[in-house]
Phi, psi and omega in degrees: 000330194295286188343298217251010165270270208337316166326309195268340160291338180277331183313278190299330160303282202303003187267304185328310195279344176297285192297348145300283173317301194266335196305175182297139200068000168272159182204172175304354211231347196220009183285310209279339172284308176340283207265015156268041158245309184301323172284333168311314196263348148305118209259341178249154283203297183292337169298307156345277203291358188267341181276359226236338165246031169255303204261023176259314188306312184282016168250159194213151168066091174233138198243175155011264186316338184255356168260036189248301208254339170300310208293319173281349165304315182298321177288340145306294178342279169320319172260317209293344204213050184308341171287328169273084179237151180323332200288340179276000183228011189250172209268167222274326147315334175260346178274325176302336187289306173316299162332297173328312180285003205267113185226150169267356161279161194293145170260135181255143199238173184207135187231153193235105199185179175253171189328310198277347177270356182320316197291059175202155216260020197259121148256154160273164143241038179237103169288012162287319181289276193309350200259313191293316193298316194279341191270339188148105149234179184032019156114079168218100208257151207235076195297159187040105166273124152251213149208097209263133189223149209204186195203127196218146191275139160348265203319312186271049192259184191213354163198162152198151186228109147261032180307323178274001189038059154237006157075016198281101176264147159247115228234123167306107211276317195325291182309338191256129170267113185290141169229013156191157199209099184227167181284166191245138139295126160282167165286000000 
């Protein structure tokens, strides 16, 4: 019986983080405010991560500053409650795609972006998903492409998604050392 009260709370959280997210005047370019206002206001540790792998794949054009104030809510998050990871909220698919990845060797990861953006924390482990990015996507045109690539150990990611088959960690940018950087031609 316990089992089928929690069902119905993550049921009634996840209509709640819909509607909030998703609601009327919200958009993909502008989703992103939501939700570091919806992660601010979370208070149990799992609502966090339920909000943050319900909203993060839909937000786009995120700038400097909300990756500023996302990254350090993740980075609370992540040490204050290290027994409690992002990995306990993803949907079962994303946890298996993820599991898949556990290597105790460094993930070599790749951003797709223009020149003035490597310093940010949305990465692949696909360079093809950065390689789409560095070319253009969802209507966003990308001056100067570049393709950035770096190496980052399993523990220290602070989120991953694969909702999107883009195979996407999110990473303490401050803390990641790039170790090559090249132009991209687009197609």
């Amino acid at each position: 019986m316990a089992k089928r009260v929690r069902r119905r709370f993550n049921d009634r959280y996840d209509d709640y983080i819909n509607s909030r997210l998703f609601g009327l005047r919200v958009d993909s370019s502008n989703r992103c405010f939501e939700l570091e206002t919806l992660l601010s206001e979370c208070r149990e540790v799992a609502a966090f991560w339920r909000s943050m792998a319900i909203g993060w794949a839909s937000c786009d054009d995120i700038s400097h500053q909300q990756q500023e104030l996302i990254l350090a809510l993740l980075k609370e998050k992540h040490f204050q409650f290290p027994e409690h990871s992002f990995r306990e909220q993803l949907d079962p698919s994303d946890l298996d795609w993820w599991m898949q990845q556990k290597s105790d060797l460094p993930l070599t990861i790749y951003r797709g972006c223009s020149s003035e953006r490597v310093s940010a924390m949305s990465w692949s482990l696909n360079r093809k998903i950065a390689e789409s990015f560095a070319n253009g996507h969802r209507g966003f045109e990308v001056p100067n492409p570049v393709i950035a690539t770096a190496d980052v150990n399993w523990d220290s990611v602070l989120f991953a998604t694969n909702c999107r088959s883009e195979q996407e960690l999110l990473i303490d940018f401050k803390s990641l050392t790039v170790r090559k950087t090249e132009t991209f031609q687009k197609v």
